[in-house]
Structures are given as C-alpha cells and as structure tokens.
C-alpha positions as CSV (number, residue, x, y, z in Angstrom):
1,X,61.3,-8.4,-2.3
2,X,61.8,-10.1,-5.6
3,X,60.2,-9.8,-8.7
4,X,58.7,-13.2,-8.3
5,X,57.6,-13.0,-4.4
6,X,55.6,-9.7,-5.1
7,X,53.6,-11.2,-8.2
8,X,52.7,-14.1,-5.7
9,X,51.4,-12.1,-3.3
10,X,49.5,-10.0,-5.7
11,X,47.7,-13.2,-6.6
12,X,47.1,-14.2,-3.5
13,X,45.4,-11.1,-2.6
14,X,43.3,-11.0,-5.9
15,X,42.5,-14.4,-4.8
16,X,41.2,-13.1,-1.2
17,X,39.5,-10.2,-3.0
18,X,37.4,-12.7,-5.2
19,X,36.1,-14.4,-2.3
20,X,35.3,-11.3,-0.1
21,X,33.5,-10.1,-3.5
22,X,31.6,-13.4,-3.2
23,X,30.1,-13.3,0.1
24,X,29.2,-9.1,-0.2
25,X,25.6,-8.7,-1.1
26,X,26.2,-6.4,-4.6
27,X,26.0,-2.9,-4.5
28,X,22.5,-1.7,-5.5
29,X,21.1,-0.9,-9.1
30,X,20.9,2.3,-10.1
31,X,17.5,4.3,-9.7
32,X,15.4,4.5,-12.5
33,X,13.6,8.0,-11.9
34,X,11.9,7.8,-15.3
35,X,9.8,5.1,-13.6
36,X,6.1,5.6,-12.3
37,X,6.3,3.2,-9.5
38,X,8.8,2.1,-7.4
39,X,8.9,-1.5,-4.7
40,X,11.4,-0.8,-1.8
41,X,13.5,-3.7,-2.0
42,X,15.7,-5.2,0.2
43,X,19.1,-7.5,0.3
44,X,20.7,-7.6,3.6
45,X,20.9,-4.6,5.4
46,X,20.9,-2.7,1.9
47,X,18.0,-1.2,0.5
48,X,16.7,0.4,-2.9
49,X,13.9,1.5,-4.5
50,X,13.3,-0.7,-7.8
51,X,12.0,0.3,-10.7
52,X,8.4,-1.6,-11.9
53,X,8.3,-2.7,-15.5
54,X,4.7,-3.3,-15.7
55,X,2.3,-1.2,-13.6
56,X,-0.8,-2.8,-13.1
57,X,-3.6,-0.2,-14.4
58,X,-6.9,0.2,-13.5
59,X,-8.9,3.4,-14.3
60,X,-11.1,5.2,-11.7
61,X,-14.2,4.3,-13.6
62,X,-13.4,0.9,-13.2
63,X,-14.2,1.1,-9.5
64,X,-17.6,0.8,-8.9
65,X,-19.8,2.2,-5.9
66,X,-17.5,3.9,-4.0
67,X,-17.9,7.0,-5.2
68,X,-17.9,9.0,-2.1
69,X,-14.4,7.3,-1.5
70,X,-12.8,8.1,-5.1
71,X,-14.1,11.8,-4.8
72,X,-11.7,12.4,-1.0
73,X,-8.8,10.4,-2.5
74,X,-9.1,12.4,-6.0
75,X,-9.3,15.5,-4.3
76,X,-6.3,14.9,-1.9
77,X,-4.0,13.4,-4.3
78,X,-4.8,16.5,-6.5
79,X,-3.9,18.8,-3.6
80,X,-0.4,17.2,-3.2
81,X,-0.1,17.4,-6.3
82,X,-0.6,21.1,-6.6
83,X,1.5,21.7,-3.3
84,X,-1.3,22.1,-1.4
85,X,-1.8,20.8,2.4
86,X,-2.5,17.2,2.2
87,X,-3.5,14.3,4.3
88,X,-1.7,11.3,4.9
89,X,-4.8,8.7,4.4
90,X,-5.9,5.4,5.9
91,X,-8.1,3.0,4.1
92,X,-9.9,0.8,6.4
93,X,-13.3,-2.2,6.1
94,X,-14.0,-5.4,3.8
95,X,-11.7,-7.0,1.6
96,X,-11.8,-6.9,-2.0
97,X,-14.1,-3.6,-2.2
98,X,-11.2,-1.5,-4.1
99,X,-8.7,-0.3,-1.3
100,X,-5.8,-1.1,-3.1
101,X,-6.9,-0.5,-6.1
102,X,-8.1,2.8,-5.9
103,X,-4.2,4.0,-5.1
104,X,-3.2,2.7,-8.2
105,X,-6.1,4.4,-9.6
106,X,-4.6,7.5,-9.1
107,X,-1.1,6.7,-10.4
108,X,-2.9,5.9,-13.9
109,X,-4.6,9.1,-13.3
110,X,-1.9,11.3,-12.4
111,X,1.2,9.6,-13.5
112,X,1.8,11.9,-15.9
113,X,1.2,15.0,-14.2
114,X,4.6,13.9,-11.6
115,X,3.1,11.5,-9.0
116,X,5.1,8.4,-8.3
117,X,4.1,5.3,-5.8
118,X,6.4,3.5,-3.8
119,X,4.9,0.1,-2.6
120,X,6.8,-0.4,0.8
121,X,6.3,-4.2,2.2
122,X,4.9,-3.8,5.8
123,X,7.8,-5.5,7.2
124,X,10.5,-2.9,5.9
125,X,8.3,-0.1,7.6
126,X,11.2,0.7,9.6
127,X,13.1,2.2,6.7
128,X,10.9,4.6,6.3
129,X,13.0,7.2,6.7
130,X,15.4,6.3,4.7
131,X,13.2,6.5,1.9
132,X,11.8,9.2,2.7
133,X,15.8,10.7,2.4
134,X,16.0,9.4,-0.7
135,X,13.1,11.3,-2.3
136,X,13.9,14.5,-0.7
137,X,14.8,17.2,-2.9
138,X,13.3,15.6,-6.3
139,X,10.5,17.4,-8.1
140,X,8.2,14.7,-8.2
141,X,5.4,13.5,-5.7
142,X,5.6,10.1,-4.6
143,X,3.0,8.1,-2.2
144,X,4.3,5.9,-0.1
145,X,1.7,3.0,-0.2
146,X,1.7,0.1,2.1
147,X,-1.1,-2.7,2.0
148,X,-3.1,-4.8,4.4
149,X,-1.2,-3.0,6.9
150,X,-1.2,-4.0,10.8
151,X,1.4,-4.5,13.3
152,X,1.5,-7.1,16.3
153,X,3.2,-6.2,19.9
154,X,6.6,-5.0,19.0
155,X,7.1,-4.6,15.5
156,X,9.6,-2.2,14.7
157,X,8.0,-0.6,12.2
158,X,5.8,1.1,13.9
159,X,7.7,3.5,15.8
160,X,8.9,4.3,12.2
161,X,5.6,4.8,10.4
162,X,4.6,6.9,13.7
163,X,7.9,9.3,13.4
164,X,7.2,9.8,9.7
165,X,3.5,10.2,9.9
166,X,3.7,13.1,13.4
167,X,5.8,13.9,15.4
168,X,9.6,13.4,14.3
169,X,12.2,15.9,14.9
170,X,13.0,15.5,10.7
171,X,9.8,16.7,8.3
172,X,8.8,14.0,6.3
173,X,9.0,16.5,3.3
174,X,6.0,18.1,1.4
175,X,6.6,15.6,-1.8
176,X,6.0,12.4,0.1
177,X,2.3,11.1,1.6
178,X,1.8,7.8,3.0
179,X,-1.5,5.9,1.9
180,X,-2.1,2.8,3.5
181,X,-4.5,0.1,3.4
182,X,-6.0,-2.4,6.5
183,X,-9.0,-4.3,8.2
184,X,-7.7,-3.2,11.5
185,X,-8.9,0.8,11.8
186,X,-6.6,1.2,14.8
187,X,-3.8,-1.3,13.1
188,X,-3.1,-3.3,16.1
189,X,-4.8,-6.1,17.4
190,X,-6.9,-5.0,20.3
191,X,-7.7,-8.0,23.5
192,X,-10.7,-7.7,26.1
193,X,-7.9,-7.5,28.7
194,X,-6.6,-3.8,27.9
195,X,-10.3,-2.4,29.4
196,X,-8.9,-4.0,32.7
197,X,-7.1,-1.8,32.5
198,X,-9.5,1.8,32.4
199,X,-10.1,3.5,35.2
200,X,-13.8,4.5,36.3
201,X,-14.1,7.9,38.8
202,X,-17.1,8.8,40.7
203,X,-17.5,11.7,38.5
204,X,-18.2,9.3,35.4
205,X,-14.8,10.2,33.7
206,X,-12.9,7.8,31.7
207,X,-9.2,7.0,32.1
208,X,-8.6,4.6,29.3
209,X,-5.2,2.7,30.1
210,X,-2.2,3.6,28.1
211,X,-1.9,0.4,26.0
212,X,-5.3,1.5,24.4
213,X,-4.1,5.2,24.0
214,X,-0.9,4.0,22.3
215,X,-2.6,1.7,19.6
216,X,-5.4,4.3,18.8
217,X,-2.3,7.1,18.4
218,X,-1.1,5.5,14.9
219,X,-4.2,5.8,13.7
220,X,-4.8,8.9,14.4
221,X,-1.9,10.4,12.8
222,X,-3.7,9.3,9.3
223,X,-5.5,12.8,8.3
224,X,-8.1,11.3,6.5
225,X,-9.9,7.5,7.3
226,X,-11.8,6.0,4.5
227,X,-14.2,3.0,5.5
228,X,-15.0,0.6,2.6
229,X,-18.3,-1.2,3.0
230,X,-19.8,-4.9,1.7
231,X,-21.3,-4.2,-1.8
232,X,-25.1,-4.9,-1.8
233,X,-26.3,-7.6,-4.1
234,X,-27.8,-5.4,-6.7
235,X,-24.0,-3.6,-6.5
236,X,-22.2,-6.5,-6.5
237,X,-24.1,-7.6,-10.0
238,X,-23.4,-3.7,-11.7
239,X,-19.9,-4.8,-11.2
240,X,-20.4,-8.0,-12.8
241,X,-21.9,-6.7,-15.8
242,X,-19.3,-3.3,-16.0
243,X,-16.7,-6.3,-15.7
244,X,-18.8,-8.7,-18.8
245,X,-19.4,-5.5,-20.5
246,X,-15.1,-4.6,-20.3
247,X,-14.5,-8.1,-21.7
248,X,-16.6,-7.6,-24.4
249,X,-20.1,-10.1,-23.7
250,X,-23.0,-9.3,-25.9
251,X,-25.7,-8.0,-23.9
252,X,-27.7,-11.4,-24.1
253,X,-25.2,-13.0,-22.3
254,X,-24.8,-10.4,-19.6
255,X,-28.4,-10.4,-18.6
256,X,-28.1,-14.5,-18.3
257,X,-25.3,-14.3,-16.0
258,X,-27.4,-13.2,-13.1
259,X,-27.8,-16.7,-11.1
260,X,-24.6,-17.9,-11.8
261,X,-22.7,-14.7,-10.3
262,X,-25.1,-14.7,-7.4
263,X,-23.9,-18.5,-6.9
264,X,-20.2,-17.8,-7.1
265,X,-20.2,-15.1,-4.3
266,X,-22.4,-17.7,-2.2
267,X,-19.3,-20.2,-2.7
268,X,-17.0,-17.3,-1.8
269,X,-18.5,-16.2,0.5
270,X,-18.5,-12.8,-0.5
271,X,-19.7,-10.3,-2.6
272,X,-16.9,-7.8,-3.6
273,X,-15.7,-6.3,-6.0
274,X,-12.6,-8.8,-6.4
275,X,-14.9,-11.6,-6.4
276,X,-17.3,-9.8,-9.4
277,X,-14.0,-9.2,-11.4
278,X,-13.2,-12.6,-11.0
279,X,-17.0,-14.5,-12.0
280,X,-16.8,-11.9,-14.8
281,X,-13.2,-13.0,-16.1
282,X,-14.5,-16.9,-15.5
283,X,-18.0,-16.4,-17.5
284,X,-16.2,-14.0,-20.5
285,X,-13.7,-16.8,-21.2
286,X,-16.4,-19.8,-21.3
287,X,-18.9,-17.1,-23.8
288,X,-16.7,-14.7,-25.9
C-alpha cells in the first residue's frame, strides 16, 4: 500500500469516526461529590447523578403545624446519620401541606453534617439500583427522594423500588434511605372490582385477593408512614402571617390581610401551606 492509498484511508475512517461520534449520546459528566444534592439524569440508556447548583432552602421553622411530622423525620434522618437503624419513610395526604418540603428541610439542616439527596424522577425508578451502586462505599448519607410518587398497572419501576426497599438478594447499603412523597398511601390505584375478588368463609375469615395484597406490599415496605392533614383556617392564617412576617410587612399590614387571604384559598380552593406562601408572596409585593 502506498504512501498516498494509506493516508486516504486514514481520512476516510476519521471521517466515519466523526459521524459515529455524532450519533453516540456523550459520555457522562463527571460527579461532583462536593455537591449537596444530586438529580438522577438520564440520556438514552445512560444515566448520572448531576450535580444541583442552587438548592432550594427552606428551614424547619419555616414549616408550620406539623410538628409531630418534623419531630419523626428529624429524629430518623438523625439516626442515619449517626449509623443508627433507620426507616425508609413514606409521606402520604393533602397537597401543598409541606411533604416535599420538609425533605429539603433536612438537607439544609444536615447538609453539613454528610447527608446528601438524590431527587430520582418517578419514571427512572427502575434504576434504582444502579444508584444505589454508585453510592456504595462513599462516607456520605444520601436520601434517595422521589415526589408525588405512584405507579399504574405495570410500571417497571416498581419491582425496582420494591427490591431496594425489602427483599432483594443485594443490601441496599446502610448510607442510602429512600423518602418518598404521594396522595396514594398504598401508591397504586385501587378499583371496586379487586374486592370481587375476596373470599368470604363461614368462619368470618378474610381472604383478600392477591391484586390487593400485592399493591398494599409496597407500601408496607416504607418503615415509617407520615399522614399530612388540611390546615385549619386559624392555621392556614399563622402561615400567612409567618410568610408576611418573613417578607418583612409591618405588623399593621399583617393584621389587615385577614379577609383577603381567607378569599384567595376560597378561589383555590384550598388552604395549604403552598397556597399561604403564595397570598403572602402576592400581598408583600403590592405593601412593602
């Protein structure tokens, strides 16, 4: 082969090369593992934790009237994070009462003492091992944190979630917990037609059918269940005014604010703590 024949084929092949490099997905970024929290991303079949720039804060004081729920969440994440036996938790009942929030409570709380969040989309649940790999073996305690999480007939991801939380062959390792938010308590949608399927005996026992028994099992793999509640009105205005207060309203305004909060949550058609936040946000802007 001539000098001339073999630099042709050389270009050809760089040329081939630069067109394969064009249709492969990239090869993932590097982990940041000075980062506090962490998104599972996907591209293709490829997955990696990225790093988040700006972690949205919000102090356990800033949750209001739940204080029976921030004390068994404080407590637990402060057990894992003295290697102590911990629960994987499951935070269950009305929207906008401070589910979510409350996890990232405790990464502002205990960030710097080595906990770390992953936020895992409920549709890449089936990698959860594979994150869970990729964890094992570091020093720090991460919480795997999914929200609004449910699964219809056949999702694959939750086999996954069940093998992580009980019940694989592998350990899900003592540095990773799963905390998961949902308005479903058994995370399955549940039809009138399954109690066809129970069995009554003569003796009065109860043979649910296995459809119900498999949907309740997920659930019951979570070690602890916390059930948020609709705020009150008298609780759904202390948030207001914590909220006016934060944003720096003089008391004067605060105290007139009353009938125009109460009128917001009637439009809304609820009174949470999401909706407070938000009237509070709306009223500082139009009185600071």
């Amino acid at each position: 082969m001539t000098a001339i024949d073999l630099s042709t084929l050389i270009g050809r092949a760089e040329r081939v090369l630069a067109q394969l490099e064009a249709w492969l997905p990239p090869a993932p970024p590097e982990i940041d593992w000075s980062a506090h929290a962490f998104r599972w991303r996907k591209r293709g079949a490829r997955g990696w934790l990225d790093a988040v720039a700006h972690v949205s804060t919000i102090n356990m004081e800033d949750l209001q009237h739940i204080e029976r729920q921030k004390a068994v969440i404080d407590r637990n994440t402060q057990h894992f994070l003295h290697s102590k036996p911990a629960n994987n938790v499951l935070m269950t009942g009305a929207r906008g009462t401070g589910k979510s929030s409350l996890v990232k409570a405790m990464l502002a709380a205990y960030g710097g003492q080595g906990l770390r969040l992953i936020e895992v989309d409920k549709a890449d649940m089936g990698d959860l091992g594979d994150i869970v790999d990729l964890v094992s073996g570091r020093g720090e305690r991460f919480i795997i944190f999914c929200d609004d999480l449910s699964f219809e007939e056949g999702e694959p991801g939750y086999k996954a979630l069940k093998s992580v939380l009980d019940g694989s062959v592998s350990a899900s390792g003592d540095n990773v917990l799963i905390y998961a938010t949902s308005n479903r308590r058994h995370l399955m949608p549940e039809y009138m037609s399954e109690n066809l399927s129970a069995r009554h005996q003569s003796d009065g026992e109860i043979h649910p059918g296995e459809t119900v028994e498999e949907k309740i099992s997920l659930s019951e793999r979570f070690g602890l269940w916390l059930s948020f509640y609709p705020f009150k009105q008298d609780d759904y205005l202390d948030i207001v005014y914590y909220w006016l207060k934060e944003h720096g309203c003089k008391p004067a305004d605060i105290e007139s604010s009353r009938t125009e909060a109460l009128q917001w949550a009637l439009e809304r058609g609820s009174r949470s703590g999401r909706v407070a936040r938000q009237f509070a946000r709306d009223w500082a802007a139009r009185h600071v």
